[in-house]
C-alpha positions, 0 to 999 in steps of 0.5 A, a space after each residue: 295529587 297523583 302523577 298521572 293526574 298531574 300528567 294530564 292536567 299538564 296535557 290538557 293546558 299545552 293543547 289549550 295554549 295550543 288551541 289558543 295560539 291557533 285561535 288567535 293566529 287564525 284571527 290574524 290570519 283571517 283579519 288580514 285576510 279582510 285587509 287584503 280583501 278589503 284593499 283588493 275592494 277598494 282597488 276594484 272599485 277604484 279601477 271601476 272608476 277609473 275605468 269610467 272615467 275613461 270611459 267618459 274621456 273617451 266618449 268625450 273626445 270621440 264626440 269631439 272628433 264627430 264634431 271636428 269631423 263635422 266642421 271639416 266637412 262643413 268647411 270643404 262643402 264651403 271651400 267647395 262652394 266657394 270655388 264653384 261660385 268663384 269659377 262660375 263669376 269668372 266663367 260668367 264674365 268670359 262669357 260677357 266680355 265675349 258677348 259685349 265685344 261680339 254686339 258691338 262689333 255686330 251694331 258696327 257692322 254694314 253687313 246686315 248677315 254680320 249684324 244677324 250672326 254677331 247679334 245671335 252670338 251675342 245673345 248667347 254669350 250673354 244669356 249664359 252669364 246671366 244664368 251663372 250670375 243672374 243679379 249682375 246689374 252690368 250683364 243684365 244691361 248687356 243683355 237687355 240691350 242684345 235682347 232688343 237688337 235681336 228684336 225681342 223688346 218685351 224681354 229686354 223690357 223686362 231684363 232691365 226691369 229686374 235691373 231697377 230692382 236690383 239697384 232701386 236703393 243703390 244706383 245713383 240717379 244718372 244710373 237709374 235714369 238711363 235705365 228708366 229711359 231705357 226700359 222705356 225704349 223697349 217697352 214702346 219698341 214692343 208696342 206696349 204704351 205701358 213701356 213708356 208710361 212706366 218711364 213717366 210714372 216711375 214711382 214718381 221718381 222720373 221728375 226729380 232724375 230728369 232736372 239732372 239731364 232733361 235731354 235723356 227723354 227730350 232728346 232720345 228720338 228713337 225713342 220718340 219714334 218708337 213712341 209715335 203710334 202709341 198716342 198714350 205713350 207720347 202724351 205720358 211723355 211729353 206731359 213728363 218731359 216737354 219732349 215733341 213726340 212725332 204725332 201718330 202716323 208719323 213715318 217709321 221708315 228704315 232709315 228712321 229706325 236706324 241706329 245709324 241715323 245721325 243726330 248727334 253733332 260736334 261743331 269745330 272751328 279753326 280760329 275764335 273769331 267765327 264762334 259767333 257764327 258757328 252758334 247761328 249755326 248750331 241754333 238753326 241745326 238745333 231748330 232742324 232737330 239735331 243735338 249739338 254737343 259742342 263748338 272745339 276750337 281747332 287752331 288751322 288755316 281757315 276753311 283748310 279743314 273742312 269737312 263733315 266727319 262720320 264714324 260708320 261708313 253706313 251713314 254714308 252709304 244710307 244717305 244720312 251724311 248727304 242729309 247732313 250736308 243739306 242741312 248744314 248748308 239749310 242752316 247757314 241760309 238760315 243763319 243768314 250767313 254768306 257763301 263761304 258758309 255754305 259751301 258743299 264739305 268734304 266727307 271724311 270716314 273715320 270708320 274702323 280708326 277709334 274704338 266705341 265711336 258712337 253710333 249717331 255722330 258726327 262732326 263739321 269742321 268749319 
C-alpha cells in the first residue's frame, strides 16, 4: 500500500474515534441533561405540591380563625346580653323595692294627698320593673296591688291573672289561694261578677285550695263588700265557701270600703283564769263579725293593762276604735259577764312604733 494511502486511512480513523468520542460525550451530556431536567421535574412538581399543600393549610387555618372569630363575637353578643339582663334584673328590683316601700307608706298614710301622691309613685316604680322583668310573679303581686289603690281594678284584675299563669304548675296551694282570692277582689271591685265567678270556678281548683283555710273567701269581707251589688257574684260565693255575703243594696259607705275598718283582733289576758271568759267573749265578738286571731296570755295585775290597742291613728280618727269599744262592751253583756267586764278600755296607738302592721287590726287586753 502506498504511503499516502495508509495516510489517509490513518486520518480517517482518529477523526471516527473522534467523532465517536464526541458522540458518546454528547449522549452523556445529553442523559444528564434529562437527569437534571427530570430532577428539576420532580422538584417542580414537588414544590406544586407543597405549595398546595399550604395552600390548603392556609385556608385551613384561615377558616379556623373566621370561626374563632365567629365564636368570640357570639360570646361578647352573650356576655353582652347577659349583662343588660343582669343590669335590667338589678334596675328592676331598685325600682320594686322603691315601689313597694312607697305603697305601703302610702296605705298608712292619714293624709289623703299623701296617700294620692305615694299611690302615684308607686304605680310608676312598679310599672317599670315590670317592663324590665315582666314574668316576675313578686313585682307582678306588687303591681296588681298598686294598680287596685289607685282605683284601676280591671287592670289589677288582669296582673294577677297573668300571676296564675306563671305559676299554674309551680305556686304552692296557699300561694295560689291568695292569689285567686285576690283576683277576685279586683274583678268585683270593678264590677265585674266574672272577677268572683273566676274565684268560684277556677278550673275546679278553688274547692280543694280552700279545705287548706276556708277563711281566705269566708272571712275576706272586703271582699263580700265588694261582692254585695253583684247578685251572681255572691251566690257563686257562697255556693263556693259558705261565706254570708251582704245582700244587694247593702250599705258601701267609706267607712266600710275602708281598709282601715277593723276586723281583725287578738285577745290578751293577764292571768289564765279569765280564759273562759275572755272565749265568751270572742264568741260574741265573732257573732258580731270579727275574726278573732287568738287569746295570749300576758302575765300582769288584773285589769292594770287594759285597753284597746290600734295600729293606725285613722282607725281612731274615723271612729272605728269607739265602734270597737261598743262592741266589746255589747259582747260582754252578751256574754252575760259582769261589770268589770264591761267597763270603757283605754285606747292606746301603737302607730309608727313596728314595722308592716296590718291594716285592720287590733287588740284588747283584758
Amino acid at each position: 500500500m502506498a504511503p499516502s494511502n495508509t495516510r489517509t486511512a490513518r486520518s480517517s480513523a482518529r477523526r471516527e474515534g473522534a467523532l465517536r468520542a464526541f458522540t458518546s460525550s454528547a449522549w452523556r451530556l445529553l442523559t444528564l441533561q434529562l437527569i437534571v431536567a427530570a430532577i428539576a421535574l420532580g422538584a417542580v412538581g414537588w414544590s406544586a405540591l407543597k405549595l398546595g399543600d399550604v395552600t390548603r393549610a392556609t385556608a385551613a387555618k384561615q377558616k379556623e380563625l373566621e370561626e374563632i372569630g365567629g365564636l368570640l363575637e357570639t360570646s361578647k353578643a352573650e356576655l353582652s346580653a347577659a349583662q343588660e339582663r343582669v343590669t335590667a334584673q338589678s334596675q328592676a328590683y331598685e325600682l320594686f323595692f322603691s315601689g313597694n316601700t312607697r305603697l305601703a307608706s302610702a296605705l298608712a298614710s292619714t293624709n289623703a294627698q299623701d296617700v294620692e301622691i305615694g299611690v302615684s309613685g308607686a304605680l310608676a316604680d312598679l310599672s317599670r320593673a315590670a317592663e324590665r322583668l315582666p314574668d316576675d310573679p313578686t313585682i307582678l303581686r306588687a303591681l296588681a296591688r298598686a294598680q287596685s289603690a289607685n282605683g284601676a281594678h280591671g287592670e289589677a284584675f288582669a296582673t294577677l291573672s297573668r300571676v296564675i299563669d306563671i305559676e299554674r304548675a309551680t305556686a304552692d296551694e296557699a300561694d295560689r289561694a291568695a292569689d285567686l282570692v285576690a283576683r277576685a277582689l279586683y274583678g268585683c271591685r270593678a264590677g265585674e261578677a266574672s272577677g268572683a265567678l273566676a274565684i268560684a270556678a277556677a278550673e275546679g281548683e278553688l274547692a280543694q285550695i280552700l279545705k287548706l283555710d276556708r277563711s281566705l273567701v269566708a272571712d275576706n269581707q272586703p271582699l263580700q263588700r265588694a261582692c254585695a251589688n253583684l247578685p251572681d257574684a255572691a251566690a257563686a260565693l257562697r255556693a263556693t265557701t259558705g261565706a254570708t255575703v251582704a245582700a244587694s243594696g247593702a250599705t258601701t259607705d267609706a267607712s266600710e270600703a275602708s281598709p282601715y275598718v277593723i276586723t281583725e283582733l287578738f285577745l290578751h289576758i293577764s292571768q289564765e283564769e279569765d280564759r273562759p271568759k275572755a272565749e265568751k267573749v270572742k264568741t260574741e265578738l265573732a257573732a258580731l263579725g270579727y275574726r278573732v286571731l287568738g287569746i295570749e296570755l300576758i302575765a300582769s295585775a288584773p285589769r292594770k293593762n287594759r285597753s284597746i290597742r290600734y295600729f293606725h291613728d285613722i282607725q281612731k280618727e274615723a271612729g272605728f276604735v269607739s265602734k270597737l269599744q261598743t262592741d266589746c262592751t255589747s259582747a260582754a253583756a252578751s256574754a252575760g259577764l259582769g261589770d268589770a267586764w264591761q267597763e270603757p278600755y283605754r285606747e292606746v296607738s301603737l302607730a309608727g312604733r313596728y314595722e308592716r302592721l296590718p291594716l285592720n287590726r287590733a287588740e284588747i287586753w283584758f
